[in-house]
CHARMM internal coordinates of N, CA and C (Angstrom, degrees):
IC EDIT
DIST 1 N 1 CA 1.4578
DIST 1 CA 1 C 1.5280
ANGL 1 N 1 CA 1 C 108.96
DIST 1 C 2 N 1.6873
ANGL 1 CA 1 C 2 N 112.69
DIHE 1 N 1 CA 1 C 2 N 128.04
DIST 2 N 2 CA 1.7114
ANGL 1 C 2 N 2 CA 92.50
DIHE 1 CA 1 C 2 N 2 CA -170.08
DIST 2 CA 2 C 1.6922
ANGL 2 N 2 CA 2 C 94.21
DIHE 1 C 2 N 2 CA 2 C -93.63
DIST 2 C 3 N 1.5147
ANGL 2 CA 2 C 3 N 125.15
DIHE 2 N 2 CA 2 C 3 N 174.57
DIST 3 N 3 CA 1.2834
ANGL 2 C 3 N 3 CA 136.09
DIHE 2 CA 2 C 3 N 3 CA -146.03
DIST 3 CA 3 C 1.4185
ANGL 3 N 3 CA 3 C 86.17
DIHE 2 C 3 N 3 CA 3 C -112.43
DIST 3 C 4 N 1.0765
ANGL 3 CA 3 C 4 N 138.53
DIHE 3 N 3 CA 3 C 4 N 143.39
DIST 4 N 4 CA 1.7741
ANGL 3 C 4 N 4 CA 160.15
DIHE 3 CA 3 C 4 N 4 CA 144.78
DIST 4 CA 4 C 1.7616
ANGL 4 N 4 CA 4 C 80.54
DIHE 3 C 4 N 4 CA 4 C -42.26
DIST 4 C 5 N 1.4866
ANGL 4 CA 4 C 5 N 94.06
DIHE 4 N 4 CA 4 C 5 N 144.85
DIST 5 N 5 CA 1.4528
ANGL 4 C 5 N 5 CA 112.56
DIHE 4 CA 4 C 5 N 5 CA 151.93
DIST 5 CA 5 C 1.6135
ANGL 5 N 5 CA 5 C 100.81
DIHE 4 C 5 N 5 CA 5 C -116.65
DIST 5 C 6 N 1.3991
ANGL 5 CA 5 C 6 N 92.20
DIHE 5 N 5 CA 5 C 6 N 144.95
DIST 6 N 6 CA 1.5265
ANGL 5 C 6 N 6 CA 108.18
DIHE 5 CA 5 C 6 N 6 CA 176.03
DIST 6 CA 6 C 1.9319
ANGL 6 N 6 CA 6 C 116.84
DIHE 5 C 6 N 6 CA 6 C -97.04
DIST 6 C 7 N 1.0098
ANGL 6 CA 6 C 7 N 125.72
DIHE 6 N 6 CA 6 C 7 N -176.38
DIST 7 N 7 CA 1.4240
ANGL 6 C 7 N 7 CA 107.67
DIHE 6 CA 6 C 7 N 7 CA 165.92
DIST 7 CA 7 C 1.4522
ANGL 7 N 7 CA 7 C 93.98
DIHE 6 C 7 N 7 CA 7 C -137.66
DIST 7 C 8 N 1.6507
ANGL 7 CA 7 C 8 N 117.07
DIHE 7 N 7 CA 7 C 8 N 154.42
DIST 8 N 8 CA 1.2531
ANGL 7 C 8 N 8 CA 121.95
DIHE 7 CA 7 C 8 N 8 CA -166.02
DIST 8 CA 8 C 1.3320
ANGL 8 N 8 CA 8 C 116.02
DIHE 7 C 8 N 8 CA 8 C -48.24
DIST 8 C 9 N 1.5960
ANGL 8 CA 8 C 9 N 140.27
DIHE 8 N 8 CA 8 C 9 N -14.80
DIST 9 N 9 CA 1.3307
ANGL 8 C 9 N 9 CA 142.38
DIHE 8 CA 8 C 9 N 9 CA 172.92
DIST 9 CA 9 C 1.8309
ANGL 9 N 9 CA 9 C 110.66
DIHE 8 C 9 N 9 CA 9 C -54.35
DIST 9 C 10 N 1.6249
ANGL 9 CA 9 C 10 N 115.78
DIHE 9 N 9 CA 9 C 10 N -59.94
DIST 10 N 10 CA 1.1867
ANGL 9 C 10 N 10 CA 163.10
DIHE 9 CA 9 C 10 N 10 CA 107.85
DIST 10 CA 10 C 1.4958
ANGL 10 N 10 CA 10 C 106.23
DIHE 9 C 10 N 10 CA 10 C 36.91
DIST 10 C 11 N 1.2106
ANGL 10 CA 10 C 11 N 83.68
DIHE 10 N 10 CA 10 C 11 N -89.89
DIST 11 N 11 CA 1.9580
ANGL 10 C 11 N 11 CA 88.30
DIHE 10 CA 10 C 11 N 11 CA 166.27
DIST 11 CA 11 C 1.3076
ANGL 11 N 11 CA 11 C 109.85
DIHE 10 C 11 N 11 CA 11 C -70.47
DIST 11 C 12 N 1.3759
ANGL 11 CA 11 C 12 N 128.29
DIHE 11 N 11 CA 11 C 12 N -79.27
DIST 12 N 12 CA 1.5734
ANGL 11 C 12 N 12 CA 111.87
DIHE 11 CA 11 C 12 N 12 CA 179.93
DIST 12 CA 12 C 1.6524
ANGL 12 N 12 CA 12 C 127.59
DIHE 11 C 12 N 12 CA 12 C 9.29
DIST 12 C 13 N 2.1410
ANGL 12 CA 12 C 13 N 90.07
DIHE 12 N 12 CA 12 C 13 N -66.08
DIST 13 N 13 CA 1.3846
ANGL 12 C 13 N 13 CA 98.52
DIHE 12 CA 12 C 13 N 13 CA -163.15
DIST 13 CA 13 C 1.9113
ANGL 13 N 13 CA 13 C 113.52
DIHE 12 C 13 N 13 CA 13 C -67.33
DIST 13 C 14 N 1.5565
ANGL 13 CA 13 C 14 N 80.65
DIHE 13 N 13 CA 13 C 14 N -27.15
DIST 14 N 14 CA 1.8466
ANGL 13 C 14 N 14 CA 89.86
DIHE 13 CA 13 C 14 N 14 CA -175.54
DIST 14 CA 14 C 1.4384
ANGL 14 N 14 CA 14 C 100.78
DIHE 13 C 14 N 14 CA 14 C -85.23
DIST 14 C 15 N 1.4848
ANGL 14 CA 14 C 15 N 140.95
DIHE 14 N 14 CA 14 C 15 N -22.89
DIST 15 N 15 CA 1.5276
ANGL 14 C 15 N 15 CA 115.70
DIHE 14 CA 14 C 15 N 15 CA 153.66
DIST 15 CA 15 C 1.4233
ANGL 15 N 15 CA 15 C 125.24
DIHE 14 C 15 N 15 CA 15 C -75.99
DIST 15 C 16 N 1.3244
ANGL 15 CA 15 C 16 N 120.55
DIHE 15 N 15 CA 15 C 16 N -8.61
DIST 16 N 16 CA 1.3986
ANGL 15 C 16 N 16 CA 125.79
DIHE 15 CA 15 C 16 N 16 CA 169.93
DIST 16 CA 16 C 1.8289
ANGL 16 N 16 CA 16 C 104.12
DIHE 15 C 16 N 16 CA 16 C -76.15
DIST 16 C 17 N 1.6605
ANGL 16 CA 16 C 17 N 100.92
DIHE 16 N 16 CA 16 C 17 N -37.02
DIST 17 N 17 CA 1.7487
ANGL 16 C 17 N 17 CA 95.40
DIHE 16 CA 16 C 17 N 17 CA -173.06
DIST 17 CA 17 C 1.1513
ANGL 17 N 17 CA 17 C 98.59
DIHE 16 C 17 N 17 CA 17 C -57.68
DIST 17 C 18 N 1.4625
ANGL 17 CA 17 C 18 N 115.39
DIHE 17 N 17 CA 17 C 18 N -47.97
DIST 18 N 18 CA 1.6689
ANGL 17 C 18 N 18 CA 125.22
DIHE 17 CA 17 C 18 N 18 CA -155.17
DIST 18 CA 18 C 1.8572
ANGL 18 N 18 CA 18 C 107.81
DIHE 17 C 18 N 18 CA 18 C -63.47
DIST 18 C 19 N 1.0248
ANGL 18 CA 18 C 19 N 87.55
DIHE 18 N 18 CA 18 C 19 N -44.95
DIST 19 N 19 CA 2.1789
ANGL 18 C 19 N 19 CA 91.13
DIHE 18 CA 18 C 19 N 19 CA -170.30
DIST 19 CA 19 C 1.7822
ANGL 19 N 19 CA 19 C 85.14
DIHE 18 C 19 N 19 CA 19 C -60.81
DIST 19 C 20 N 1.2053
ANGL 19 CA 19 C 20 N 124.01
DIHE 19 N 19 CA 19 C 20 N -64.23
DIST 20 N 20 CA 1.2412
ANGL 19 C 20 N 20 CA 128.87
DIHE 19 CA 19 C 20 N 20 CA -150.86
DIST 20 CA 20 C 1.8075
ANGL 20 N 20 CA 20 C 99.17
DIHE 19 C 20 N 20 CA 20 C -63.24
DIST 20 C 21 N 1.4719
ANGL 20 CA 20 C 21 N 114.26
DIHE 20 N 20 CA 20 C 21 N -14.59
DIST 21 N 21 CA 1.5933
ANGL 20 C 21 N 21 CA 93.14
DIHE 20 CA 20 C 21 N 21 CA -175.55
DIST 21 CA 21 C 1.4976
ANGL 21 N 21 CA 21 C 124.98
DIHE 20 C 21 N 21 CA 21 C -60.40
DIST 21 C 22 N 1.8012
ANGL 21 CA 21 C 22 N 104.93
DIHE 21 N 21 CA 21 C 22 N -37.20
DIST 22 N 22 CA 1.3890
ANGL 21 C 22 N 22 CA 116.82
DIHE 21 CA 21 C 22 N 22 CA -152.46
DIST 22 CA 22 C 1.3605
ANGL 22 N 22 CA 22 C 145.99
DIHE 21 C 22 N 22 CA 22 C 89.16
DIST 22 C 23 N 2.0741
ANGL 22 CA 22 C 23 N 93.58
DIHE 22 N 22 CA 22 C 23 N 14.26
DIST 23 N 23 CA 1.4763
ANGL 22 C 23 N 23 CA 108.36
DIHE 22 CA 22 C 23 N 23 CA -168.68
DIST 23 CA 23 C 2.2719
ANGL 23 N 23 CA 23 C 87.62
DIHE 22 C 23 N 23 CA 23 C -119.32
DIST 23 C 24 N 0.8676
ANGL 23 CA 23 C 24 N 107.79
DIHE 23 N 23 CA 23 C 24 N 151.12
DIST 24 N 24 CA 1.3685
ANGL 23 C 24 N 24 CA 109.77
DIHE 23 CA 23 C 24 N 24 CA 154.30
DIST 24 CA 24 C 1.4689
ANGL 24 N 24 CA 24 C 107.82
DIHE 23 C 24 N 24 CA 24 C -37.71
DIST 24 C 25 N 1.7119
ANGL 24 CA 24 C 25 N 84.68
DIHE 24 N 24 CA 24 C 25 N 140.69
DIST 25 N 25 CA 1.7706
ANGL 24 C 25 N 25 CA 96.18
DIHE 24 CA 24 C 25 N 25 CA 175.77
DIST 25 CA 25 C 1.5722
ANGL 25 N 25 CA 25 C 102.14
DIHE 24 C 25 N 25 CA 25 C -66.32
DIST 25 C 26 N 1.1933
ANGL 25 CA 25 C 26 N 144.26
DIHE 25 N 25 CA 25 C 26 N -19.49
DIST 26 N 26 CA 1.4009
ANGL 25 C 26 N 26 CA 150.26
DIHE 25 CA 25 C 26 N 26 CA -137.48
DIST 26 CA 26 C 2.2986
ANGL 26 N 26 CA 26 C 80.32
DIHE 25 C 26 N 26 CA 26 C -121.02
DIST 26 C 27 N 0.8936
ANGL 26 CA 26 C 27 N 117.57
DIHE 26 N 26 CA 26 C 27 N -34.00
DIST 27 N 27 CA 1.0877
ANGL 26 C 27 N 27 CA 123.07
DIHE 26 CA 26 C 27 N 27 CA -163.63
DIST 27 CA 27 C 1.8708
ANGL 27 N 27 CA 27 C 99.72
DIHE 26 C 27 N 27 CA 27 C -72.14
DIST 27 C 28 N 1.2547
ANGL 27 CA 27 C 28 N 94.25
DIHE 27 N 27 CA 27 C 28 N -62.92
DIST 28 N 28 CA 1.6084
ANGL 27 C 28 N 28 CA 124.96
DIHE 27 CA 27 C 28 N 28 CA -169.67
DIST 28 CA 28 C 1.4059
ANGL 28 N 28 CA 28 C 97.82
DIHE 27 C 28 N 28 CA 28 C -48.84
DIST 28 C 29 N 1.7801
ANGL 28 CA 28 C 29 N 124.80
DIHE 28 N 28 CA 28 C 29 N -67.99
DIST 29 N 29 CA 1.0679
ANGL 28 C 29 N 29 CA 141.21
DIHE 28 CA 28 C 29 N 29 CA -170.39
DIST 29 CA 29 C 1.5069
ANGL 29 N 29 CA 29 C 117.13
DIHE 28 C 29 N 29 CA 29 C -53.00
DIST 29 C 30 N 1.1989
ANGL 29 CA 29 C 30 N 93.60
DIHE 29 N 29 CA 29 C 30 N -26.02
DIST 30 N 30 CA 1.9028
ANGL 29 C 30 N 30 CA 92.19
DIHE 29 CA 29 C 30 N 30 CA -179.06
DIST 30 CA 30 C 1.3287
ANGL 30 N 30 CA 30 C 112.81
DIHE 29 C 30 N 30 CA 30 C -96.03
DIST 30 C 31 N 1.3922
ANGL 30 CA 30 C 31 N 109.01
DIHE 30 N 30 CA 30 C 31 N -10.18
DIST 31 N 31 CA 1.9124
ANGL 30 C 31 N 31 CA 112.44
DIHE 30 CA 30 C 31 N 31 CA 174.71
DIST 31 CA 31 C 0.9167
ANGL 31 N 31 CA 31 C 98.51
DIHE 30 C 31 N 31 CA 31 C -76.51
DIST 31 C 32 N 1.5669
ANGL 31 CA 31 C 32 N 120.38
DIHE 31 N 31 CA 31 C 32 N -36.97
DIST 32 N 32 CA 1.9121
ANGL 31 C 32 N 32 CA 113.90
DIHE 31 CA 31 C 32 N 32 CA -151.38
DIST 32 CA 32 C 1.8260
ANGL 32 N 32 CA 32 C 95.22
DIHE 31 C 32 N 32 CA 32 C -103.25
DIST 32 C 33 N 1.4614
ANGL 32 CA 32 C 33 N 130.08
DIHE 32 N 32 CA 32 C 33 N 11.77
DIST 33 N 33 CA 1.7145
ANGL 32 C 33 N 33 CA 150.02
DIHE 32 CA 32 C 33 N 33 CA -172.47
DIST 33 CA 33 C 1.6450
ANGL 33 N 33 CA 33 C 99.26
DIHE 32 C 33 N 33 CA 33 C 42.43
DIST 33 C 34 N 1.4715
ANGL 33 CA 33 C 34 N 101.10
DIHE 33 N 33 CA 33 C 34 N 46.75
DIST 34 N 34 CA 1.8952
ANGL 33 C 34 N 34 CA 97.51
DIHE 33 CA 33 C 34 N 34 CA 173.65
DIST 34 CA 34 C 1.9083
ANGL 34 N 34 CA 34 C 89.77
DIHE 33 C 34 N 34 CA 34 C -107.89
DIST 34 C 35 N 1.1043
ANGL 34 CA 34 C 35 N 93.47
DIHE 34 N 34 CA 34 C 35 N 128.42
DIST 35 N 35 CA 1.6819
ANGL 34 C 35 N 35 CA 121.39
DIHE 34 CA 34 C 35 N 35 CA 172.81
DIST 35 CA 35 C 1.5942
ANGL 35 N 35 CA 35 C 94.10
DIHE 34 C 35 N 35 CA 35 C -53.54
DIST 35 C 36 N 1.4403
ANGL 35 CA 35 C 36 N 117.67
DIHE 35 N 35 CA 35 C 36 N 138.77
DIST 36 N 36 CA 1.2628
ANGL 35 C 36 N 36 CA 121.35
DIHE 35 CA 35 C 36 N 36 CA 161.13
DIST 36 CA 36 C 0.8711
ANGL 36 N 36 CA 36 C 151.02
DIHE 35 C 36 N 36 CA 36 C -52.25
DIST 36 C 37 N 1.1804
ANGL 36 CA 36 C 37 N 108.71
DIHE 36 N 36 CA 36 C 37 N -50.43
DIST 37 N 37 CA 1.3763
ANGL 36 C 37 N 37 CA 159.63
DIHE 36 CA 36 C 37 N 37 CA 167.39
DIST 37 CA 37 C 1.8484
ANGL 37 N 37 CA 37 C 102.12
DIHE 36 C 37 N 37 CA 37 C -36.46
DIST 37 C 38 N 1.8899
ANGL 37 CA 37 C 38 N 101.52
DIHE 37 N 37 CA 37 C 38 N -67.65
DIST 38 N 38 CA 1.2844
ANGL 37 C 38 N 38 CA 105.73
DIHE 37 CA 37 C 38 N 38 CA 167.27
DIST 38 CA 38 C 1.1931
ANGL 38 N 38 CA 38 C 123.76
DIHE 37 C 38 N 38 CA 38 C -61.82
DIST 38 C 39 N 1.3055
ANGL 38 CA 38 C 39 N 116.87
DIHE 38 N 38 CA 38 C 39 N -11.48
DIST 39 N 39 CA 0.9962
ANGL 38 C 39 N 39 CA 119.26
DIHE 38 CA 38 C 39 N 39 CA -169.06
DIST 39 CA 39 C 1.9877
ANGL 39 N 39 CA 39 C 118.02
DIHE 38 C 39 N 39 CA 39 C -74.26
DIST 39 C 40 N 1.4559
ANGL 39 CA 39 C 40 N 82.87
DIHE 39 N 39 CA 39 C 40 N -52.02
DIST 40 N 40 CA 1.5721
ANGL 39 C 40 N 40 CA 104.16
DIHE 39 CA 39 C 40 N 40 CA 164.04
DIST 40 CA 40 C 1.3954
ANGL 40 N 40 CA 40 C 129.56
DIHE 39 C 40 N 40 CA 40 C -36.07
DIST 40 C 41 N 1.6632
ANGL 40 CA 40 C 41 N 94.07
DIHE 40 N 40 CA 40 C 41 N -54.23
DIST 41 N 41 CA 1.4716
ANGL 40 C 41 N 41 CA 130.80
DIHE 40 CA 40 C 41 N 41 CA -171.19
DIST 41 CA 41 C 1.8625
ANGL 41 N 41 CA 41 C 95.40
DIHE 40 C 41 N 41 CA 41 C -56.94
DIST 41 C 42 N 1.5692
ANGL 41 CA 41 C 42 N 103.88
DIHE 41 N 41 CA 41 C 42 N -54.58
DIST 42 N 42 CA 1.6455
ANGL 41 C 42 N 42 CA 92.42
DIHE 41 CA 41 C 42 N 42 CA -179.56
DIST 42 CA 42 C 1.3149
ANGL 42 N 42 CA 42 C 123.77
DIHE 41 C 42 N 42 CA 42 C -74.83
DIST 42 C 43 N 1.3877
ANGL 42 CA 42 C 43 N 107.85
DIHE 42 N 42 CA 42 C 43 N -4.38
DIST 43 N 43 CA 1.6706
ANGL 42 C 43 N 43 CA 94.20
DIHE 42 CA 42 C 43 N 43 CA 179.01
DIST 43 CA 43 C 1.5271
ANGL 43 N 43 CA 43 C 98.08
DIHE 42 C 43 N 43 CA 43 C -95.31
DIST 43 C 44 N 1.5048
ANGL 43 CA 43 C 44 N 122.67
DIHE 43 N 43 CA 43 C 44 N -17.52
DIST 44 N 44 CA 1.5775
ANGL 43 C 44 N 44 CA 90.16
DIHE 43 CA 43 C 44 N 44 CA -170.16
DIST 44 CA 44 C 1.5926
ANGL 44 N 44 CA 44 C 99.63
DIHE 43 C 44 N 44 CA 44 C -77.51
DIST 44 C 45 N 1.5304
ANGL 44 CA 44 C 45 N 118.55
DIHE 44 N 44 CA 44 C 45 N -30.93
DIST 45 N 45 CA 1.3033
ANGL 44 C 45 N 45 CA 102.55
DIHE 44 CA 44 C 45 N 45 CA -173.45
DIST 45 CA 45 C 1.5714
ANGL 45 N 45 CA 45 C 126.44
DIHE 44 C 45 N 45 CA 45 C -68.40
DIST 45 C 46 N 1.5255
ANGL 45 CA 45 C 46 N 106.38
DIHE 45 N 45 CA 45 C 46 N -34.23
DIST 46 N 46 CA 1.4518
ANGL 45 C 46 N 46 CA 102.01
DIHE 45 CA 45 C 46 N 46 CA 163.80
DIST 46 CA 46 C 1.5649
ANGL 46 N 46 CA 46 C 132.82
DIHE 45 C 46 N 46 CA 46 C -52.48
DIST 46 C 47 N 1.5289
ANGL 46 CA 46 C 47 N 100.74
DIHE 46 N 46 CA 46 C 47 N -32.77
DIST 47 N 47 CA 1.7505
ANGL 46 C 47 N 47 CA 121.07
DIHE 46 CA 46 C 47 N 47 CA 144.80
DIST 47 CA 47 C 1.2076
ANGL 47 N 47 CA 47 C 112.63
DIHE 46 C 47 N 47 CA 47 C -19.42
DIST 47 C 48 N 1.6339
ANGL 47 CA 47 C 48 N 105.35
DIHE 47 N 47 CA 47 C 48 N -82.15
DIST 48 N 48 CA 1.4927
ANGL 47 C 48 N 48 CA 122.56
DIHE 47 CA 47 C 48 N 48 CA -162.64
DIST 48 CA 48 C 1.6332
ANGL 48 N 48 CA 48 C 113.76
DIHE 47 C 48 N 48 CA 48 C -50.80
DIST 48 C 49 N 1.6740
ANGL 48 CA 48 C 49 N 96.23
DIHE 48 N 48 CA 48 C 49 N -33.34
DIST 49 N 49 CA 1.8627
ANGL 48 C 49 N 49 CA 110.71
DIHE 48 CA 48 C 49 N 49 CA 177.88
DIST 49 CA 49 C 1.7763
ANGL 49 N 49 CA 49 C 121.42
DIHE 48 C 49 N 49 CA 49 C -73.14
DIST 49 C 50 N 1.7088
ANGL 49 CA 49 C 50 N 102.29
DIHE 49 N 49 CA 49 C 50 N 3.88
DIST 50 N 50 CA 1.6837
ANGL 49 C 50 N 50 CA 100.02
DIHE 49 CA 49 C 50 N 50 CA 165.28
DIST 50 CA 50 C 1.6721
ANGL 50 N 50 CA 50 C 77.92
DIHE 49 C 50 N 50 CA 50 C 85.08
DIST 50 C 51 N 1.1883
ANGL 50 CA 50 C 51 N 141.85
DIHE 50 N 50 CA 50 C 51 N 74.76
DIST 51 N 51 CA 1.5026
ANGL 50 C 51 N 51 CA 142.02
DIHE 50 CA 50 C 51 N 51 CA -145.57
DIST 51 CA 51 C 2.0625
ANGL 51 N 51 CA 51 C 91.48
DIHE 50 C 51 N 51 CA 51 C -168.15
DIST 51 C 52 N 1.3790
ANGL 51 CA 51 C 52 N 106.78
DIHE 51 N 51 CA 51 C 52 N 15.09
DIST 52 N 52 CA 1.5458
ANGL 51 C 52 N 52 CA 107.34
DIHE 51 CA 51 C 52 N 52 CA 178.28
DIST 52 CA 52 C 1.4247
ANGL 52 N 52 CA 52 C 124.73
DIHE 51 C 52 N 52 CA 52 C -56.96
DIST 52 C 53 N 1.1333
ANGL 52 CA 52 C 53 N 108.75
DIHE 52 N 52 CA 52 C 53 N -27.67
DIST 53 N 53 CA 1.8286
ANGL 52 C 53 N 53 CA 91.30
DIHE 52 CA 52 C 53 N 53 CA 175.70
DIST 53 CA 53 C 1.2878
ANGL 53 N 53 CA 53 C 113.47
DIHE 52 C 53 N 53 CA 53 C -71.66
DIST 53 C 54 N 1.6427
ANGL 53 CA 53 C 54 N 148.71
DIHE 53 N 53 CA 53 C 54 N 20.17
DIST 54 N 54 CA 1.3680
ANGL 53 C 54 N 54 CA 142.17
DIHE 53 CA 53 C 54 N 54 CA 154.85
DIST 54 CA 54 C 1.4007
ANGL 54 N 54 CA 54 C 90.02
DIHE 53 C 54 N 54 CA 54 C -63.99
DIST 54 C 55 N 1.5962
ANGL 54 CA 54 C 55 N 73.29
DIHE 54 N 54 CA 54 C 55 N 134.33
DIST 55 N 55 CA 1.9522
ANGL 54 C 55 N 55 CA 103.04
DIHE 54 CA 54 C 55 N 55 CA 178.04
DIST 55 CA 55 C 1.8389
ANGL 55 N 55 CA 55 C 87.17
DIHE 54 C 55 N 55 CA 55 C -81.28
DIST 55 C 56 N 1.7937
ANGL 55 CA 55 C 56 N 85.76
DIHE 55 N 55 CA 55 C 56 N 164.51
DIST 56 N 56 CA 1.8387
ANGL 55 C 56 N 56 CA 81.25
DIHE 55 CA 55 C 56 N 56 CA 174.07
DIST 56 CA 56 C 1.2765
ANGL 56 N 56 CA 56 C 97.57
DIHE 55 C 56 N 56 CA 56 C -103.32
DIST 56 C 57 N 1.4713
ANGL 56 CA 56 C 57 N 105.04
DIHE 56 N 56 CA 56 C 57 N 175.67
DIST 57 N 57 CA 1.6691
ANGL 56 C 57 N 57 CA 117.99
DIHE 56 CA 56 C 57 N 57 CA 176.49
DIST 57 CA 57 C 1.3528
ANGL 57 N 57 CA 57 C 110.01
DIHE 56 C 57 N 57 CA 57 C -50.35
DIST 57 C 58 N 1.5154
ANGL 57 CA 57 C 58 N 95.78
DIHE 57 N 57 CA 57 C 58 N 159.36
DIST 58 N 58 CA 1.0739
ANGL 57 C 58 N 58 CA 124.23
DIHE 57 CA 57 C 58 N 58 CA -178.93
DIST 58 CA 58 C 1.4977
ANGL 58 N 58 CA 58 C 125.30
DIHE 57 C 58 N 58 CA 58 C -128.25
DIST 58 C 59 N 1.3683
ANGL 58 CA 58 C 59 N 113.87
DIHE 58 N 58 CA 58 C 59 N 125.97
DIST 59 N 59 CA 1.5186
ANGL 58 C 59 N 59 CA 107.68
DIHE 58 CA 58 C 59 N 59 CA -171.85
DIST 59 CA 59 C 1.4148
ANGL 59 N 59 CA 59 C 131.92
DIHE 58 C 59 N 59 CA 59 C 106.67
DIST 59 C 60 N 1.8512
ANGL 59 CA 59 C 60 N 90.83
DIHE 59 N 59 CA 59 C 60 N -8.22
DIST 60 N 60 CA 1.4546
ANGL 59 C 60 N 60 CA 91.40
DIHE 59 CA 59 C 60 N 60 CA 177.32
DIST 60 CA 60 C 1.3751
ANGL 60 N 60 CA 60 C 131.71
DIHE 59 C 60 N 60 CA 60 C -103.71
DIST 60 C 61 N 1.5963
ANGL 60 CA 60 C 61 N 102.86
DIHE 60 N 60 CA 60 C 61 N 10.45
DIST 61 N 61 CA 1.7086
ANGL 60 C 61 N 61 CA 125.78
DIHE 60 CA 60 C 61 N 61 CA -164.90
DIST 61 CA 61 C 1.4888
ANGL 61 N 61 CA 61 C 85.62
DIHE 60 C 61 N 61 CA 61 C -62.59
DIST 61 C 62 N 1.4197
ANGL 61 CA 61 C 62 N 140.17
DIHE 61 N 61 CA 61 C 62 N -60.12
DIST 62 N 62 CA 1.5154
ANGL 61 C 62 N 62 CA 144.17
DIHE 61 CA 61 C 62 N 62 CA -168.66
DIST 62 CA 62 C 1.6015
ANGL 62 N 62 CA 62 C 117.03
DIHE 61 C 62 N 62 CA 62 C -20.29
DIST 62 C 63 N 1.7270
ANGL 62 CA 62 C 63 N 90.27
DIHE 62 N 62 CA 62 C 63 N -59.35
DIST 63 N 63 CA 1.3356
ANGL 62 C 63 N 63 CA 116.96
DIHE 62 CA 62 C 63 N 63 CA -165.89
DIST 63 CA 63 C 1.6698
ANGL 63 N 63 CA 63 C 108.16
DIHE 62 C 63 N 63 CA 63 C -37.55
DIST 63 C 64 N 1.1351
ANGL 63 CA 63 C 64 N 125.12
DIHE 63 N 63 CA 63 C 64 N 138.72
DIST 64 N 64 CA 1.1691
ANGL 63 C 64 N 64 CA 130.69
DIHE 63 CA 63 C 64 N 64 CA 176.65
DIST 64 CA 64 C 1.3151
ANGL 64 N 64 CA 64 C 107.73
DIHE 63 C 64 N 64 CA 64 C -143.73
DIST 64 C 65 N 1.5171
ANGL 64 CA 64 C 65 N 136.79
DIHE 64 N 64 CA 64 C 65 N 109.40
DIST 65 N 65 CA 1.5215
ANGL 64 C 65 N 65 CA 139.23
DIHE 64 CA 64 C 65 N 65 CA 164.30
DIST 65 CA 65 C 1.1549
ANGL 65 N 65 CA 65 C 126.18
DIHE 64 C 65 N 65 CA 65 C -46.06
DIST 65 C 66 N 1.3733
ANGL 65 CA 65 C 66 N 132.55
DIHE 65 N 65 CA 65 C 66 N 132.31
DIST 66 N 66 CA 1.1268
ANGL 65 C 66 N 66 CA 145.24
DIHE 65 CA 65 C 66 N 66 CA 163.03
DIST 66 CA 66 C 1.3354
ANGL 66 N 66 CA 66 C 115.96
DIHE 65 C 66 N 66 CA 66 C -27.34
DIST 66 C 67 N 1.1945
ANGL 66 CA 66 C 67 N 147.49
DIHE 66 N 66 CA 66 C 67 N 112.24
DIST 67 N 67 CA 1.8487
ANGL 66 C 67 N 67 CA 129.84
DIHE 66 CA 66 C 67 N 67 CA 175.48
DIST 67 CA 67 C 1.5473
ANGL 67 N 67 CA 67 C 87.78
DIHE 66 C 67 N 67 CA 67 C -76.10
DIST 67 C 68 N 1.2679
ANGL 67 CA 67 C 68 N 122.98
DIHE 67 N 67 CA 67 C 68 N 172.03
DIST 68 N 68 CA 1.5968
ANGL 67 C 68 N 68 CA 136.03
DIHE 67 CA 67 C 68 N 68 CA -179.71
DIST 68 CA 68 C 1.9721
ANGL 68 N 68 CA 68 C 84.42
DIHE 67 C 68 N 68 CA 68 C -129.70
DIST 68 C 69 N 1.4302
ANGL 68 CA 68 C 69 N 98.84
DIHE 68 N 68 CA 68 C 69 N 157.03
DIST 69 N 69 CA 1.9374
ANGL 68 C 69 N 69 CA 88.98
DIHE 68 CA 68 C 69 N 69 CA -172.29
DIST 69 CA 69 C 1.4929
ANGL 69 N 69 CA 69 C 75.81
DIHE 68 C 69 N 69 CA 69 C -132.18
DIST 69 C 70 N 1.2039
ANGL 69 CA 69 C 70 N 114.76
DIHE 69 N 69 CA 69 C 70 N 131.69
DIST 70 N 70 CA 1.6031
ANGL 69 C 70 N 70 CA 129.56
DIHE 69 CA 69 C 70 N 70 CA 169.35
DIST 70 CA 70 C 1.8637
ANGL 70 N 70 CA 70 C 112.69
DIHE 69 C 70 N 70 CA 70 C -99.17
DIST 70 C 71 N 1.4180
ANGL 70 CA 70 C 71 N 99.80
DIHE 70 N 70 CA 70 C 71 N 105.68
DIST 71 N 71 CA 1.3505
ANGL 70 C 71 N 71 CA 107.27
DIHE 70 CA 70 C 71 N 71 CA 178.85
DIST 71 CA 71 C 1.6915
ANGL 71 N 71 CA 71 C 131.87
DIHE 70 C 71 N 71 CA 71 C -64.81
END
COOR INIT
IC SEED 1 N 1 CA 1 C
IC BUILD
């Protein structure tokens, strides 16, 4: 399946939809079938474009990593 390109307006609005829903960015992205990954990818670059009022994620304070215990 090839992927829609968006144009930086595009994304904006869909990382502004996404922060503003209240679901995980990882949550949001898989309802609406946008890859995460890309997802990421557009906020840091809209970042890089002086693009500071993106709110940051939400939902991921929980997260806690696995420790691995080396015997």
């Amino acid at each position: 399946m090839k992927t829609q390109r968006r144009t930086a307006d595009e994304q904006y609005q869909l990382i502004m939809e996404c922060r503003s829903s209240g679901l995980s960015d990882y949550q949001w992205c898989t309802e609406h079938n946008i890859n995460p990954g890309t997802f990421y990818n557009w906020v840091k670059r809209l970042r890089k474009k002086a693009c500071y009022d993106i709110p940051s994620a939400t939902g991921r304070g929980d997260y806690k990593p696995a420790l691995s215990r080396v015997d």
